[in-house]
C-alpha positions as CSV (number, residue, x, y, z in Angstrom):
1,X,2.9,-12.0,11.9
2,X,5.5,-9.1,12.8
3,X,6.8,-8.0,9.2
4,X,9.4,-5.5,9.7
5,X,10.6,-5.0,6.2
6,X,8.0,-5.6,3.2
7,X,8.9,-5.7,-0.6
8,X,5.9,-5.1,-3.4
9,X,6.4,-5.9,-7.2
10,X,3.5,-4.8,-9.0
11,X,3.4,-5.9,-13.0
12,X,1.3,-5.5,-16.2
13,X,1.1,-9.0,-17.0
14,X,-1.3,-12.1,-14.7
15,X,1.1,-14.7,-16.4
16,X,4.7,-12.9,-15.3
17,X,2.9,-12.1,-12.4
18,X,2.2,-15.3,-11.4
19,X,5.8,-16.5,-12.5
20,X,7.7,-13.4,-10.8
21,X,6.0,-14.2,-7.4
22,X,7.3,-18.0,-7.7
23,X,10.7,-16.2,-8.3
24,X,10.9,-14.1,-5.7
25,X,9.9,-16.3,-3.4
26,X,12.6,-18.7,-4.4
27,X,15.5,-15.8,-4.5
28,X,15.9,-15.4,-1.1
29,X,14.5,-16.3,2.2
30,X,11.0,-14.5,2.4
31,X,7.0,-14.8,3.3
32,X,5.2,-14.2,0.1
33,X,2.2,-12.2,1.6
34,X,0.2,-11.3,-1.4
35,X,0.5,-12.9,-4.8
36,X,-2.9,-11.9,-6.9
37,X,-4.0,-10.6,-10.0
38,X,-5.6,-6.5,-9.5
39,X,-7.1,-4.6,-12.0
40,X,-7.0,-3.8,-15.4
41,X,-5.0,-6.9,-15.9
42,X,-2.1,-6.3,-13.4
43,X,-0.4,-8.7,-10.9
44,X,0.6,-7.7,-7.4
45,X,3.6,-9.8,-5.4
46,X,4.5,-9.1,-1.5
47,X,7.1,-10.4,0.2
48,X,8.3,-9.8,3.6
49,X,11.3,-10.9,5.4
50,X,14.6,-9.1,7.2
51,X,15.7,-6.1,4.8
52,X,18.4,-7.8,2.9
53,X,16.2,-11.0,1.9
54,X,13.3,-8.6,1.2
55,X,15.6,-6.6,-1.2
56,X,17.3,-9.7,-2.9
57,X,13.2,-10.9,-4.0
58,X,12.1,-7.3,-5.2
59,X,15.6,-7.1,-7.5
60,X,14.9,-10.9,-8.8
61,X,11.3,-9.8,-9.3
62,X,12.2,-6.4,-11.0
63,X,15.0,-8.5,-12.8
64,X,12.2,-11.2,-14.1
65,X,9.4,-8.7,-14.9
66,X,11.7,-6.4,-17.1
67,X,9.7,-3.8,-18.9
68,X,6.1,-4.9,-17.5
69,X,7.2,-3.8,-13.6
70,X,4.9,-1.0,-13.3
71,X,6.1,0.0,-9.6
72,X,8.2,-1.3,-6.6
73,X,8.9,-0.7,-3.4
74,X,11.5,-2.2,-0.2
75,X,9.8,-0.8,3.0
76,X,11.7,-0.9,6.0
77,X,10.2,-0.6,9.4
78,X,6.6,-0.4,8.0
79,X,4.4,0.7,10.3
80,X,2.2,-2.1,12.2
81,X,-0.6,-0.4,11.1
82,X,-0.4,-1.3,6.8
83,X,-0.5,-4.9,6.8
84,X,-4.3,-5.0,8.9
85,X,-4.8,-2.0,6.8
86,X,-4.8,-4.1,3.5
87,X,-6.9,-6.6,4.3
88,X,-9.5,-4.7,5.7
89,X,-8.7,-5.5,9.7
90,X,-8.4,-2.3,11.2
91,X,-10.7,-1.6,14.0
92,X,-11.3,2.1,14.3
93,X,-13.2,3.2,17.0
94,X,-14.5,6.3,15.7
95,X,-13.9,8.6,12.8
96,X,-13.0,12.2,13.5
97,X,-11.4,13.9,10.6
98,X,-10.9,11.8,7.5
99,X,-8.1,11.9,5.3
100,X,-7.9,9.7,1.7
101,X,-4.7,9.5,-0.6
102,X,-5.5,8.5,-3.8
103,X,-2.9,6.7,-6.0
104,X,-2.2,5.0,-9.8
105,X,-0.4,2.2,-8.3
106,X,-1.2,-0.5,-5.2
107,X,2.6,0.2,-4.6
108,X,2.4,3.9,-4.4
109,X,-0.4,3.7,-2.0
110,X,1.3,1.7,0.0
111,X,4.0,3.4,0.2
112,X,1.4,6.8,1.0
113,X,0.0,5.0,3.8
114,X,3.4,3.6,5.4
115,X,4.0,7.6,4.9
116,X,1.1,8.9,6.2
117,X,0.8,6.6,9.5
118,X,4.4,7.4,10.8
119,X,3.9,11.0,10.1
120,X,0.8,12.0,12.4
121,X,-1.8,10.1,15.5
122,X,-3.7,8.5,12.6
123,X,-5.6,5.4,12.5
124,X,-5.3,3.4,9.2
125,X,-9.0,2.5,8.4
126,X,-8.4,0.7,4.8
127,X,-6.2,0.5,1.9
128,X,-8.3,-0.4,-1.2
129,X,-6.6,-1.5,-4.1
130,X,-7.3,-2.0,-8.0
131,X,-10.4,-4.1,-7.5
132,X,-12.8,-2.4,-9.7
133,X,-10.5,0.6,-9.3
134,X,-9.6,0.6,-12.7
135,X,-5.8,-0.1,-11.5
136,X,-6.4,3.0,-8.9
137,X,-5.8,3.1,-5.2
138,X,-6.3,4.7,-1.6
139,X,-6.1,4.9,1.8
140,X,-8.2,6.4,4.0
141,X,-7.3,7.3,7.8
142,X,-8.9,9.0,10.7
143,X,-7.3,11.3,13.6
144,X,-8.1,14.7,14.7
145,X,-7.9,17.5,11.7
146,X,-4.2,18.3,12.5
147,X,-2.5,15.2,12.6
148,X,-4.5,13.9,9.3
149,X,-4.0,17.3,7.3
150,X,-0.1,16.1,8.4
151,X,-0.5,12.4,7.7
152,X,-2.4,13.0,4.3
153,X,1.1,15.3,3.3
154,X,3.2,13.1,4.0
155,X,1.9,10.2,2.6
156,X,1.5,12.5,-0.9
157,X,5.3,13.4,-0.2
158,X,6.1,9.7,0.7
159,X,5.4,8.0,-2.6
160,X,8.0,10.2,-4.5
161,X,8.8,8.9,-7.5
162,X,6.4,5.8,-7.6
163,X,3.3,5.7,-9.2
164,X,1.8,9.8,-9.2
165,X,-1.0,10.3,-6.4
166,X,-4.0,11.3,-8.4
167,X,-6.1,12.8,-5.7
168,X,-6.3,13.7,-2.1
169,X,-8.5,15.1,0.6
170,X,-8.9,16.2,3.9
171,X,-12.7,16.2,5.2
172,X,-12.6,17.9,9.0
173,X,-16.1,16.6,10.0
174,X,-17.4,14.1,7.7
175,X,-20.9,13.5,8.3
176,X,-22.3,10.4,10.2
177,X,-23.8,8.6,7.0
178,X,-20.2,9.3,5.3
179,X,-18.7,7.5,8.7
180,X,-21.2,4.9,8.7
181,X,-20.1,3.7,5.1
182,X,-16.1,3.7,6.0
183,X,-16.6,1.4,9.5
């Protein structure tokens, strides 16, 4: 699947969860991606689709979800590296230097990792979210010490006003057991 645009609702509620993704699926023309419940108790809904479809979902979801929408996001042009990223796909080679973004919200860190790839020659290794995470997030990636130092600001510039990034780090030459745990 070639997503170009992606849209995220991410709620407080399983139940309105479970209803917004049937709604946003149903306002416009979209693939819902991702429809699950994530920790402690929240509900995550992707769509994806051309931009305008994508944006029509996410504003019938935000409409639905009211007060218990936690954070959003309409990505455009996300990078082909997020989506393999999410479920754990990504085949990295090797690890150089190793960058992690840490966020409060799946959106946010998606949003950090769409960031983060476009901004430097990093490989996307993961993007963990919320399951026994206590609602948290990250991403991790993997380039040579320049392009992740770059990667890892932007993706902490990128998520703006979404959910805050709690944490991040840049580790130059993580040791082999650390590697060994990450592929």
């Amino acid at each position: 699947m070639n997503y170009r645009t992606i849209g995220v609702v991410e709620l407080n509620s399983i139940a309105l969860g479970i209803e917004t993704a049937d709604e946003m699926s149903k306002a416009a023309t979209v693939d819902l991606v991702m429809a699950r419940p994530t920790c402690p108790g929240r509900y995550l809904v992707m769509v994806a689709g051309d931009t305008g479809s994508v944006k029509s979902s996410v504003a019938a979801g935000r409409e639905l979800g009211g007060d218990l929408v936690i954070d959003w996001f309409v990505l455009p042009s996300v990078h082909p590296m997020v989506l393999p990223a999410l479920s754990g796909a990504t085949i990295v080679p090797r690890i150089n230097a190793l960058g992690v973004i840490e966020t409060y919200t799946v959106a946010a860190c998606i949003v950090a990792a769409d960031a983060a790839a476009k901004a430097g020659q990093v490989d996307l290794i993961e993007i963990r979210f919320a399951a026994g995470l206590a609602g948290k997030s990250f991403v991790t990636m993997t380039g040579d010490v320049g392009s992740v130092k770059a990667s890892v600001a932007a993706g902490v510039e990128g998520v703006g006003d979404s959910g805050p990034v709690y944490n991040h780090v840049v580790i130059p030459s993580p040791s082999d057991d650390l590697k060994a745990q990450l592929m």
